[in-house]
C-alpha positions as CSV (number, residue, x, y, z in Angstrom):
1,X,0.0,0.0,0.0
2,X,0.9,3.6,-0.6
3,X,2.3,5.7,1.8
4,X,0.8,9.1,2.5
5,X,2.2,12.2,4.6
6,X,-1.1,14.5,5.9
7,X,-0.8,17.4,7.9
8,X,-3.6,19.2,10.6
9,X,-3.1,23.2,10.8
10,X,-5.1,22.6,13.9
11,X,-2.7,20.9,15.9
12,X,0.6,21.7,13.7
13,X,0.9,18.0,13.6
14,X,2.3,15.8,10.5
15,X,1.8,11.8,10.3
16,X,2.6,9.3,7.9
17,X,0.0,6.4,7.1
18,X,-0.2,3.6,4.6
19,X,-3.6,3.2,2.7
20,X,-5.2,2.1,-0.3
21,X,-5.4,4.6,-3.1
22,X,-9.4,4.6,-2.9
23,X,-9.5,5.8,0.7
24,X,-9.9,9.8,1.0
25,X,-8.4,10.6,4.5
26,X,-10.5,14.2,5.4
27,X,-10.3,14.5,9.1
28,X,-8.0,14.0,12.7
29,X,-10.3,11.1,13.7
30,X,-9.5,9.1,10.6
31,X,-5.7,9.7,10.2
32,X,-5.4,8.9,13.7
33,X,-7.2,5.5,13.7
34,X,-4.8,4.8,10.4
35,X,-1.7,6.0,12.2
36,X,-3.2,3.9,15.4
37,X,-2.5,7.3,17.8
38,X,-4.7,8.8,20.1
39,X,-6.6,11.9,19.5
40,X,-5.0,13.8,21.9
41,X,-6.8,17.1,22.5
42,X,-7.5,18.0,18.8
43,X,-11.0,17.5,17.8
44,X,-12.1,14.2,16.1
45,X,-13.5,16.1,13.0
46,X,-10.5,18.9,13.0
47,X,-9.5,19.2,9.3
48,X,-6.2,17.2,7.6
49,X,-4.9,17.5,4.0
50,X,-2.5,15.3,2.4
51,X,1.3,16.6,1.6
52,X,3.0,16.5,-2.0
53,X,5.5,14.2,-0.9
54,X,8.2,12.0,-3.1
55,X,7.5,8.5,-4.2
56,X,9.2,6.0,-2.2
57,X,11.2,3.8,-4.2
58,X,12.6,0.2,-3.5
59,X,15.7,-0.9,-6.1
60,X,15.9,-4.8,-5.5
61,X,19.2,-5.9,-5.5
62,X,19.8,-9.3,-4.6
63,X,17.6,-12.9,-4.1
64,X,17.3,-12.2,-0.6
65,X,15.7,-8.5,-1.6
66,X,13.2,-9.9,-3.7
67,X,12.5,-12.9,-1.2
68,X,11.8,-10.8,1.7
69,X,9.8,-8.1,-0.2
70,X,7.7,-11.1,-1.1
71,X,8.7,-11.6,-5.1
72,X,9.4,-14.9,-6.6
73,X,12.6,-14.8,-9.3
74,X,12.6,-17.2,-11.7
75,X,15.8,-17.9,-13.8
76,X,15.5,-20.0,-17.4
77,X,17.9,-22.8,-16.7
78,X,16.3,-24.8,-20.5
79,X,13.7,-24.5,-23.1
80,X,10.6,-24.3,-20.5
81,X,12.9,-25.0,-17.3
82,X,13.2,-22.3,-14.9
83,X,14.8,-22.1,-11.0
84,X,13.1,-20.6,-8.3
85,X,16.2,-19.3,-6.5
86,X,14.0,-17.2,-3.9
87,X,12.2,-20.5,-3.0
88,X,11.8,-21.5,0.5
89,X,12.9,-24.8,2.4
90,X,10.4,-27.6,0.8
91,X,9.7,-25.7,-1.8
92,X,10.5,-27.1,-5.5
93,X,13.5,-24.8,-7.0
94,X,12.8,-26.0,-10.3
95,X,9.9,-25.3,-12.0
96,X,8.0,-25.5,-15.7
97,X,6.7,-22.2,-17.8
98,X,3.6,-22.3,-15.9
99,X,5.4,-22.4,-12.3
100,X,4.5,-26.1,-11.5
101,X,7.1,-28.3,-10.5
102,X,8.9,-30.6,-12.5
103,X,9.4,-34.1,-10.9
């Protein structure tokens, strides 16, 4: 999921929140139960807005990069033969076109 920067003028607060790209974040009540904080003495309904902020970007480097970010890499090894080399103990390395494994 995405992750958002919004700011209250109310409170001169800032908080960071991950959410789907649907969701429309409009008050301190909301961004709060996102960010799981309290309201603290700002009003539920006290206005936010979201902040331009840059896109966060992840360069995968290595197996162990793609394997904990939750990517599969498959290498051709043949004509239709490939290696899963993020695979996990029990987990067939080699593998057909359609990611089955070959036996």
């Amino acid at each position: 999921m995405p992750t958002y920067d919004y700011f209250c003028p109310s409170n001169n607060q800032k908080l960071e929140v991950s959410h789907s790209m649907n969701l429309e974040v409009s008050t301190w009540g909301q961004l709060c139960e996102l960010a799981r904080c309290e309201l603290g003495e700002t009003p539920e309904n006290a206005p936010v807005r979201r902040l331009l902020s840059a896109p966060r970007l992840i360069k995968l480097t290595s197996d162990t990069d793609y394997k904990s970010q939750g990517f599969s890499k498959y290498v051709k090894r043949d004509e239709g033969v490939y290696e899963n080399v993020t695979a996990s103990d029990g987990e067939s390395r080699i593998v057909n076109r359609e990611g089955k494994p070959i036996k």
